[in-house]
GUFIDREN-105997 format. One line per 8 residues: their letters; for each residue x, y, z of C-alpha. Coordinates in nm, 4 decimals, decimal comma. Example, Ala and Ser with C-alpha at 12.3 -4.5 7.8 and 13.67 -1.06 7.14 Angstrom:
# residues 2
as	1,2300 -0,4500 0,7800 ~ 1,3670 -0,1060 0,7140
END
This chain:
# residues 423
xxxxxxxx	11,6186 5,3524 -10,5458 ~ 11,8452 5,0581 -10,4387 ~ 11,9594 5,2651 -10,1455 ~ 11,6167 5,2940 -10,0875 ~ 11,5033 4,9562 -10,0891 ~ 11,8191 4,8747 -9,9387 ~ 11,6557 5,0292 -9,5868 ~ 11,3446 4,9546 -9,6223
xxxxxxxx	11,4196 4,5820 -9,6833 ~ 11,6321 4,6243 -9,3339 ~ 11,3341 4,7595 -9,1520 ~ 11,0684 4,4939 -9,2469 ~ 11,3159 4,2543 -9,1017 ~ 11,3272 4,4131 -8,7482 ~ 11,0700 4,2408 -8,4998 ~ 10,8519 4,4499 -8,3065
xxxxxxxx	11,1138 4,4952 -7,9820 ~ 11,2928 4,6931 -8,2185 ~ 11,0582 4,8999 -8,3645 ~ 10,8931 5,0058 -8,0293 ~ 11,2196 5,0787 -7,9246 ~ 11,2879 5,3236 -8,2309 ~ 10,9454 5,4921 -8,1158 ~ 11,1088 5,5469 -7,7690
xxxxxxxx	11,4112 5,6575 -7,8751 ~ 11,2011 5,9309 -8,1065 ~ 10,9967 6,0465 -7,8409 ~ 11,2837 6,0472 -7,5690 ~ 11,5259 6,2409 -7,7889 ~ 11,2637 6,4789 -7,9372 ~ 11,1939 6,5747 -7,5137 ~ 11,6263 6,5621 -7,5052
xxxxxxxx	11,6750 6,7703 -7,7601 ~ 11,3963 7,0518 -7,6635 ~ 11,5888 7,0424 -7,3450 ~ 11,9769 7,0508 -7,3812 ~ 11,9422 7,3413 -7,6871 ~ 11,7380 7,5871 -7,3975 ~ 11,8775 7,4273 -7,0334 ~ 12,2234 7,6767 -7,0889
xxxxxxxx	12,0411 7,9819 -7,1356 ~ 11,7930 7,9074 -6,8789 ~ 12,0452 7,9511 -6,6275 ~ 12,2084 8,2338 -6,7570 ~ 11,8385 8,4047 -6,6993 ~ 11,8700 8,3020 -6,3428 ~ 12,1607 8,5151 -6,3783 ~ 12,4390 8,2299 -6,2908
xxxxxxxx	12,7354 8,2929 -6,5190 ~ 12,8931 8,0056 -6,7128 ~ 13,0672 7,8807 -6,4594 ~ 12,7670 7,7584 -6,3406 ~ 12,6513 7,5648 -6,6351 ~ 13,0018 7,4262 -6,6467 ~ 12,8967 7,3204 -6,3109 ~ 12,6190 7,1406 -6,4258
xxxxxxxx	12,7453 7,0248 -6,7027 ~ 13,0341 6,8258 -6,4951 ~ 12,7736 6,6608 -6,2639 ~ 12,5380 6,5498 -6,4636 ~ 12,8677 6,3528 -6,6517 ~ 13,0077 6,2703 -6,3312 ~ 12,6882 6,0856 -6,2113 ~ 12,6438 5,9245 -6,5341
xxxxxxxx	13,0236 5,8336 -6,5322 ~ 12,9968 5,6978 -6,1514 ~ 12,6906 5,4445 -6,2453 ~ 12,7496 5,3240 -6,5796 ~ 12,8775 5,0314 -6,4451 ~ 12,6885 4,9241 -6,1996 ~ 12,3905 5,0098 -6,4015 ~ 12,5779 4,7581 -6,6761
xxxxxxxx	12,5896 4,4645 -6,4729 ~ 12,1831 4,5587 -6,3368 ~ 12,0918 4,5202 -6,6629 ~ 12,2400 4,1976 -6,7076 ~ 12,1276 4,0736 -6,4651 ~ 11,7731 4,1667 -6,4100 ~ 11,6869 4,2266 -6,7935 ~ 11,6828 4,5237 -7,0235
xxxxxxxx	11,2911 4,6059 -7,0092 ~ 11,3122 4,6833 -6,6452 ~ 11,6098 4,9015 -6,6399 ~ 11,5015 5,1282 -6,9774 ~ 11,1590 5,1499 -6,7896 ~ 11,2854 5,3190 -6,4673 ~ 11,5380 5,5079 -6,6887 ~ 11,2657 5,6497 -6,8886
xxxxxxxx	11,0405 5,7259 -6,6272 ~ 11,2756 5,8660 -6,4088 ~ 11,4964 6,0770 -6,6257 ~ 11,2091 6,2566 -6,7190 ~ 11,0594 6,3425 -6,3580 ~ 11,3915 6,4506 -6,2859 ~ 11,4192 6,6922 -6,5944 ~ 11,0908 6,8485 -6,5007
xxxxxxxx	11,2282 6,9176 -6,1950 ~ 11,5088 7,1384 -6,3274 ~ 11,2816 7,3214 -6,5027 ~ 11,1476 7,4775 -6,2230 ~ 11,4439 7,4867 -5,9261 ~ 11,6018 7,7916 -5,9565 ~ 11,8982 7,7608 -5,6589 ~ 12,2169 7,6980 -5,7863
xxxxxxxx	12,2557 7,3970 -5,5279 ~ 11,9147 7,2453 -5,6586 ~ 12,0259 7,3151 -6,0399 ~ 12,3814 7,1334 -5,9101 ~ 12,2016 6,8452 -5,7266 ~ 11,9294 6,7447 -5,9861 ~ 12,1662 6,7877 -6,2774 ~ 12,3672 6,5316 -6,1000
xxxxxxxx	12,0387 6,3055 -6,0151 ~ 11,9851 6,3230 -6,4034 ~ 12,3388 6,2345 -6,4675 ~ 12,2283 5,9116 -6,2757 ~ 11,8550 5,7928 -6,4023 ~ 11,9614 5,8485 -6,7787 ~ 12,2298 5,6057 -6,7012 ~ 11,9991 5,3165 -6,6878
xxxxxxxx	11,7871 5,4212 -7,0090 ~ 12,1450 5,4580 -7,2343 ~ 12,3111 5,1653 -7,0939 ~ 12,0899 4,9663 -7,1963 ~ 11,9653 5,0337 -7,5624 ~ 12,2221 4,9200 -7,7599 ~ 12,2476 4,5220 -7,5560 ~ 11,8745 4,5240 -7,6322
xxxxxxxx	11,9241 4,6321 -7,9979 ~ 12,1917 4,3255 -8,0332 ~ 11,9885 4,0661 -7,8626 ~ 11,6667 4,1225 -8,0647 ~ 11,8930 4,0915 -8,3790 ~ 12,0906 3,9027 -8,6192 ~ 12,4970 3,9847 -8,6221 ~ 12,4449 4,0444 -8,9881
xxxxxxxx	12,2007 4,3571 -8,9249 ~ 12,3906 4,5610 -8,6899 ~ 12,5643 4,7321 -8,9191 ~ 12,2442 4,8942 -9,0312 ~ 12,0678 4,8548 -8,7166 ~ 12,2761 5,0924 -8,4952 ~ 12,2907 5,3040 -8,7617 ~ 11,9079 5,3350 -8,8253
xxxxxxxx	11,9246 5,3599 -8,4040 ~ 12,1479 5,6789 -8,4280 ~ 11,9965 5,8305 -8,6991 ~ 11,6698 5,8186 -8,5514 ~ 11,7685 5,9474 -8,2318 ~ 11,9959 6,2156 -8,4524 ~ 11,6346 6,3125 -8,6335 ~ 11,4496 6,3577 -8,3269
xxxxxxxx	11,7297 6,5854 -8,1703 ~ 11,7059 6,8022 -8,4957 ~ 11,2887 6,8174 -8,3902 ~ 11,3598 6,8907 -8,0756 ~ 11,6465 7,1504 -8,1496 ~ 11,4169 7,3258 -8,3408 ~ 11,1244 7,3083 -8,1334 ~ 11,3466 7,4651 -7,8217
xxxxxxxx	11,4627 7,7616 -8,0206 ~ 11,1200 7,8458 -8,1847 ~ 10,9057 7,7631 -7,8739 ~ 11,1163 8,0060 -7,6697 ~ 11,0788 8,2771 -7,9467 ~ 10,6845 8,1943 -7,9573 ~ 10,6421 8,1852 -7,5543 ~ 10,8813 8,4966 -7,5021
xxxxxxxx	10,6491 8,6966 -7,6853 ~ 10,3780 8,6504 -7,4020 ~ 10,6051 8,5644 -7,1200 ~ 10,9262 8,6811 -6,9936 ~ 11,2357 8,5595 -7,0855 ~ 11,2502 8,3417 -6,7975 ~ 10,9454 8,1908 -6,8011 ~ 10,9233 8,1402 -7,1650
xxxxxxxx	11,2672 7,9355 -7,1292 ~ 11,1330 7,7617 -6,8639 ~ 10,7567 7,6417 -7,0219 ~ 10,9991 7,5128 -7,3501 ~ 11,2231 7,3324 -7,0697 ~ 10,8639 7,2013 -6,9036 ~ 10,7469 7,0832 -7,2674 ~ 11,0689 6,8880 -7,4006
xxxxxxxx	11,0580 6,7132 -7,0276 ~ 10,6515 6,5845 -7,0880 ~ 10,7513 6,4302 -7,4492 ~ 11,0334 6,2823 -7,2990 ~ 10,8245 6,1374 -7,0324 ~ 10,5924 5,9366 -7,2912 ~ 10,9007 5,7535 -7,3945 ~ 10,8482 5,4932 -7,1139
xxxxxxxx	10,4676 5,3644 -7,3131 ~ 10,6704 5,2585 -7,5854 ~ 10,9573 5,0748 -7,3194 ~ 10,6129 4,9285 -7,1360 ~ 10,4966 4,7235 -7,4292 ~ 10,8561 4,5582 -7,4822 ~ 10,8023 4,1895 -7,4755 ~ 11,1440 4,0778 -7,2936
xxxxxxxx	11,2166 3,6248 -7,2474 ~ 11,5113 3,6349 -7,0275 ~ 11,7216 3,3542 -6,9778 ~ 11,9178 3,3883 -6,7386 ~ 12,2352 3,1479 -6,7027 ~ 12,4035 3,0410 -6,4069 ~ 12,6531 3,3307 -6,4160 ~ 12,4245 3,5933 -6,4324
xxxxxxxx	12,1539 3,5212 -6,1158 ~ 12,4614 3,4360 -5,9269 ~ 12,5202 3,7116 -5,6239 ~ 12,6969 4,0558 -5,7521 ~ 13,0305 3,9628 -5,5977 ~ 13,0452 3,6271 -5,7298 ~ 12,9357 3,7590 -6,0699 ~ 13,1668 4,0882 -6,0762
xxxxxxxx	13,4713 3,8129 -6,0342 ~ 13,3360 3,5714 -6,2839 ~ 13,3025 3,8201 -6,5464 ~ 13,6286 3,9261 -6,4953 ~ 13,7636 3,5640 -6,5327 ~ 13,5677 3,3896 -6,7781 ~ 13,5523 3,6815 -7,0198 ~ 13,8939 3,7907 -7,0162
xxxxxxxx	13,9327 3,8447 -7,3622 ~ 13,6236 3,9927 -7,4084 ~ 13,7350 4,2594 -7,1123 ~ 14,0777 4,3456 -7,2758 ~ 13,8396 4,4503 -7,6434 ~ 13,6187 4,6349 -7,3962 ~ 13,9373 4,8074 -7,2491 ~ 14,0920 4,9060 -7,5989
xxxxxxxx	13,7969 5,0438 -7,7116 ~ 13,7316 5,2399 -7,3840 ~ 14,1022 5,4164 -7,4147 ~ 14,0095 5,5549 -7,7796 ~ 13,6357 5,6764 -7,5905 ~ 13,8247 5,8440 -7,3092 ~ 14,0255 6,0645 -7,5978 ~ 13,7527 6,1346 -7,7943
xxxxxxxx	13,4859 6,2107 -7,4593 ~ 13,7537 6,4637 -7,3772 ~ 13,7494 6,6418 -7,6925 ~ 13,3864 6,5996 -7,6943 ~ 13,3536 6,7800 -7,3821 ~ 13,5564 7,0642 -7,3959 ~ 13,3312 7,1972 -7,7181 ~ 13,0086 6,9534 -7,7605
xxxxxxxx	12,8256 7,1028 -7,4288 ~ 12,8535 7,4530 -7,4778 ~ 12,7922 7,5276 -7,9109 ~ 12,4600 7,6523 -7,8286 ~ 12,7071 7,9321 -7,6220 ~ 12,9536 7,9966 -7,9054 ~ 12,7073 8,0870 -8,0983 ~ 12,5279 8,3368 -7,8911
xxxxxxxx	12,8856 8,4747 -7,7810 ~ 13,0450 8,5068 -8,1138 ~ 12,7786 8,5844 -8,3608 ~ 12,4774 8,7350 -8,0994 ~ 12,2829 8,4633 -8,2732 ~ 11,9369 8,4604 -8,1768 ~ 11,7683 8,1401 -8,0471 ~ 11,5654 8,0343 -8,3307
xxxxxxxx	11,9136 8,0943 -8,5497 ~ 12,1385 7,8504 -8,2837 ~ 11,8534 7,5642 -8,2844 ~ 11,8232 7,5605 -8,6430 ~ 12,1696 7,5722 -8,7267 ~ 12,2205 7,3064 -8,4480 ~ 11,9263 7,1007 -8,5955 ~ 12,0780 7,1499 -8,9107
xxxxxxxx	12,3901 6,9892 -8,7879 ~ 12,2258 6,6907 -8,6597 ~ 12,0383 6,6342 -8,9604 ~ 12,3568 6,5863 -9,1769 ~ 12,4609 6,3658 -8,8918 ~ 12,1156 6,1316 -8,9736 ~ 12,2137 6,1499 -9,3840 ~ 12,5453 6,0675 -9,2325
xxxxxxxx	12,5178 5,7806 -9,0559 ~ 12,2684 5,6313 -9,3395 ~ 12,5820 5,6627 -9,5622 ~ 12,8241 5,4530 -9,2816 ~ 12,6787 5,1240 -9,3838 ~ 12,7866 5,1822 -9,7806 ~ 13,1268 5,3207 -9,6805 ~ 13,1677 5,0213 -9,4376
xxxxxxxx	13,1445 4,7847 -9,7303 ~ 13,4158 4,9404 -9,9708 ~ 13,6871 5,0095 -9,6412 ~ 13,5473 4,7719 -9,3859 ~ 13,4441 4,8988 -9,0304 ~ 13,7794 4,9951 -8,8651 ~ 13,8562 5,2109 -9,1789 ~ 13,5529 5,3487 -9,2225
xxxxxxxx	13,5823 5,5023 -8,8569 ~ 13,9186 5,6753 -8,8728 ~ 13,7983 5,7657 -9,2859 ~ 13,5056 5,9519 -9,1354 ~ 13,6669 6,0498 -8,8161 ~ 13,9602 6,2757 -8,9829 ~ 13,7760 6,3989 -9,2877 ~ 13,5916 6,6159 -8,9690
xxxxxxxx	13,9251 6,7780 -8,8302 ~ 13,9721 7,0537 -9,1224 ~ 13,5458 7,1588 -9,0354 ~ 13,6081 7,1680 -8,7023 ~ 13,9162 7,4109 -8,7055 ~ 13,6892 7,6087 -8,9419 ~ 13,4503 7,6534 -8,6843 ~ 13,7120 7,7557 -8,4467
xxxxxxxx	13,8814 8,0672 -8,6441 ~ 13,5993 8,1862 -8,8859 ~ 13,4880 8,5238 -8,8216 ~ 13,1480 8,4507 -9,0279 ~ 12,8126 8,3175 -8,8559 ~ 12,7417 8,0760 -9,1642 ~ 13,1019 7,9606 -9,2357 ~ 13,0952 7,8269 -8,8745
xxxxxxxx	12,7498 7,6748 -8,9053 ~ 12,8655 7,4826 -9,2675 ~ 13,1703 7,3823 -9,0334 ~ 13,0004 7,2891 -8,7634 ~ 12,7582 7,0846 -9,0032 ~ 13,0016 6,8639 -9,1618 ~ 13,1963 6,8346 -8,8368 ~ 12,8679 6,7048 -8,6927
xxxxxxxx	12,8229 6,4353 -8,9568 ~ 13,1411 6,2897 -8,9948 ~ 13,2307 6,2755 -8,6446 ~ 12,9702 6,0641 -8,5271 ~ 12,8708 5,8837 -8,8722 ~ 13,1507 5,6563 -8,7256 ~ 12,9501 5,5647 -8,3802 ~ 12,7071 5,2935 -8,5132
xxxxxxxx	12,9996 5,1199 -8,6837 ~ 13,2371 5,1359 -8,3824 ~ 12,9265 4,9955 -8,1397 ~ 12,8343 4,7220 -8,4119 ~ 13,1882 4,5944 -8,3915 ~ 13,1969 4,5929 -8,0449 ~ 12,8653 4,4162 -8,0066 ~ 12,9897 4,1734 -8,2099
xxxxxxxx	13,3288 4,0949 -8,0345 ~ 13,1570 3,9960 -7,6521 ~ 12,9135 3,7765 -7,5345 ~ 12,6174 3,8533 -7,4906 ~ 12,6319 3,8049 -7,0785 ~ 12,8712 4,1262 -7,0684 ~ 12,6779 4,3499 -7,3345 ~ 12,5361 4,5879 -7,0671
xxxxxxxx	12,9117 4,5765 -6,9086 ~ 13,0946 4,6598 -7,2917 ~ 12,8415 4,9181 -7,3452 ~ 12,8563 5,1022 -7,0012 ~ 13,2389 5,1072 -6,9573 ~ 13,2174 5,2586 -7,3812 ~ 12,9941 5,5373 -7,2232 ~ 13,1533 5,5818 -6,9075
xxxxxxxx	13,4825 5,6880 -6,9828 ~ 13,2852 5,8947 -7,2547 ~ 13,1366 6,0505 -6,9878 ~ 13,4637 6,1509 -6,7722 ~ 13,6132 6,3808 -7,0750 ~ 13,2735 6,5838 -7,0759 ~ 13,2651 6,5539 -6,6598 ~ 13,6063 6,6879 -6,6235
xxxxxxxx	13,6711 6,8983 -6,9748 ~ 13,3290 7,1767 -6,8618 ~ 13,5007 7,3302 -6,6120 ~ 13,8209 7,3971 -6,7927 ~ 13,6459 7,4938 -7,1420 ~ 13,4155 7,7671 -6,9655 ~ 13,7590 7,9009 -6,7646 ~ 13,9088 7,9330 -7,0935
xxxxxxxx	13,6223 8,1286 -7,2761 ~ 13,5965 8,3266 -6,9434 ~ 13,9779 8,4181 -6,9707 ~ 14,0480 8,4512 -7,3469 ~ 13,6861 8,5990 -7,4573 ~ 13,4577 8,4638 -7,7383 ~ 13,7178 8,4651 -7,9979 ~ 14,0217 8,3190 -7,8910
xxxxxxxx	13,9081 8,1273 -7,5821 ~ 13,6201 7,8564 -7,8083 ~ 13,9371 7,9142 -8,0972 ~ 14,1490 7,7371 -7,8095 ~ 13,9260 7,4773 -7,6809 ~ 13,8358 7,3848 -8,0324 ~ 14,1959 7,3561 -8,1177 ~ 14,2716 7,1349 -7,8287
xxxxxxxx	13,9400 6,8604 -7,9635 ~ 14,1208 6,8707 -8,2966 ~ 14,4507 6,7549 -8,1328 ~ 14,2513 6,4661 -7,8868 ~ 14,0477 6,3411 -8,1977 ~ 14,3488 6,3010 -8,4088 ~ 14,5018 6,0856 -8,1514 ~ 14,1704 5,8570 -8,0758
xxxxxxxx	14,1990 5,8311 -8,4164 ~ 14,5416 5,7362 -8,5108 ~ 14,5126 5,4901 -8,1755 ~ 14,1898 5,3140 -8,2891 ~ 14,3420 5,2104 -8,6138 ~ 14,6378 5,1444 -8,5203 ~ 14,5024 4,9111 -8,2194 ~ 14,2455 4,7267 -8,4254
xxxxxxxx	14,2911 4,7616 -8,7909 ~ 14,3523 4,3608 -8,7540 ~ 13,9616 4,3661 -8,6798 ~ 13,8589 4,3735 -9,0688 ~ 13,5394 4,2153 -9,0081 ~ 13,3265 4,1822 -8,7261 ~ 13,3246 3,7902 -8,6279 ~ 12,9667 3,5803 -8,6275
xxxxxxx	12,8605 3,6296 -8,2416 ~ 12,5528 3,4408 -8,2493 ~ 12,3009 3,4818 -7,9476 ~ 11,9850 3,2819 -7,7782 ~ 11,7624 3,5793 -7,8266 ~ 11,8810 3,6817 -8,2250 ~ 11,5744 3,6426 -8,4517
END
């Protein structure tokens, strides 16, 4: 019960910024999530091998990789309302789109446009999150923020593998993939009614209307220290991103290659995965308070390791899925409290900047990790090939881990960064 009241006591103080932009995040993730669990398999039923997704997989990364940045220092500079907006609106054209292309150089091209647009929605939510709150909330905040959006990937997982079961019993297997691809890319579309109503008082400092040049080198200068925290952290993403993306992009595969799981099986089990992640990342803000936040990451972090080798070397459908659960959780239980104590070491003029350099190099692992995970599985088969590439996450997530405590386990507590918009 106080856990309970513990959250709900959290959420009444949230102004109403933040709650329309939990309703986004539901309705953009739900559309996400409908999407990424069915978008592999649609190709493979325009009979493209893997190679192909891998393909895909690397440009949409690449694209979000190459504008990160700039789209950090847009949203600076011309406010976070207007960015999220056009993010919104067009991420979602542009997954409707793939939905119905069907040459590989369109599914190459608009993977890659996609890579772009959802750029400026992501870049942008967790600055808005820390300017419409108190320091002392973000703890809970971000991980409310990625629990929600966990929950509404679990609804959409499971609405992509049970929507293409319903549909392919009228339609073919192509076209039932590809009316569950059209339907996850509508929800995500009405994220941007939510983003409309956003009430957003910029003001903007000196620094930040000044022209692009003169503000690139300011940043640079004035926030040095700020710059070298953003740095650190991004070296500890990089590892991780390329762990992430040797195995993250393609479980929906392993389990349709090892076990001949059925759809509805690999969206629940993947849904079922993401909702221990939700529990998971409820749970951060108590484990934050007994081994503070730098702790809590690595804790959380390296518990996952011995799930995830499970999941590569077990021979059983529901060993890997109870492997692939707890991996799930405990992995990412540690974002919210890694982005809270970022937020809360930089100003809030280079917010958009920390966030989008955190993602970038996030992005690079998965953008250059496809193409050698699906030549791996191609050359070593089901087994041994995804018992490889899991092996080699294991190895890059024990090192992000060992280098993020060892870099800033000085960083105890998050300091008081107070801000002109914090209510």
């Amino acid at each position: 019960m106080a856990f309970y009241q513990e959250w709900v006591e959290q959420f009444r103080g949230y102004n109403r910024n933040i709650r329309l932009s939990i309703l986004a995040n539901v309705l953009t993730h739900i559309g996400l999530g409908i999407f990424m669990v069915i978008y592999n398999f649609y190709i493979r039923e325009l009979g493209y091998s893997d190679q192909v997704n891998g393909q895909v997989i690397s440009m949409t990364s690449l694209a979000t990789a190459f504008i990160l940045i700039p789209a950090g220092f847009l949203s600076d500079r011309y406010g976070r309302k207007r960015i999220m907006l056009f993010g919104a609106i067009a991420t979602g054209l542009m997954l409707l789109t793939r939905s119905l292309v069907e040459l590989q150089s369109l599914l190459v091209l608009f993977a890659f446009g996609t890579g772009l647009t959802s750029a400026f929605l992501q870049v942008s939510a967790i600055p808005w999150l820390a300017e419409n709150s108190k320091p002392e909330q973000r703890v809970h905040l971000f991980s409310m923020h990625f629990a929600v959006m966990t929950g509404a990937n679990v609804i959409g997982s499971l609405l992509g593998g049970i929507s293409t079961d319903i549909f392919s019993v009228f339609l073919s297997e192509l076209q039932s993939v590809r009316m569950t691809l059209v339907f996850g890319s509508l929800i995500f579309l009405l994220g941007f009614i939510p983003i409309l109503r956003f009430n957003e008082q910029v003001v903007r400092t000196k620094d930040i209307i000044q022209k692009p040049k003169e503000r690139v080198i300011q940043t640079f200068t004035k926030h040095r220290s700020a710059i070298k925290i953003v740095l650190l952290f991004a070296v500890a993403q990089l590892l991780i991103g390329f762990g992430a993306g040797l195995v993250i992009p393609y479980l929906n595969l392993y389990f349709a290659d090892r076990f001949s799981a059925p759809n509805s099986i690999i969206g629940l089990v993947i849904s079922l995965g993401q909702g221990a992640t939700m529990i998971a990342m409820f749970i951060g803000p108590m484990v934050v308070r007994r081994l503070g936040e730098v702790k809590s990451v690595v804790f959380l972090q390296l518990l996952s390791l011995p799930f995830l080798l499970l999941t590569a070397y077990t021979h059983n459908l529901w060993l890997a899925a109870i492997g692939f659960l707890f991996r799930q959780a405990l992995m990412n239980a540690g974002n919210p409290i890694q982005m809270s104590l970022m937020m809360s070491k930089v100003d809030d003029s280079v917010k958009g900047l920390a966030n989008s350099v955190n993602q970038m190099v996030f992005q690079l692992g998965w953008a250059f990790m496809g193409p050698v995970s699906t030549g791996i599985v191609i050359k070593y088969g089901s087994y041994w090939g995804y018992a490889t590439v899991f092996s080699i996450t294991a190895v890059l997530y024990l090192l992000g881990s060992l280098y993020f405590f060892f870099v800033f386990r000085s960083f105890s507590k998050p300091s008081k960064v107070t801000t002109a918009k914090a209510i």
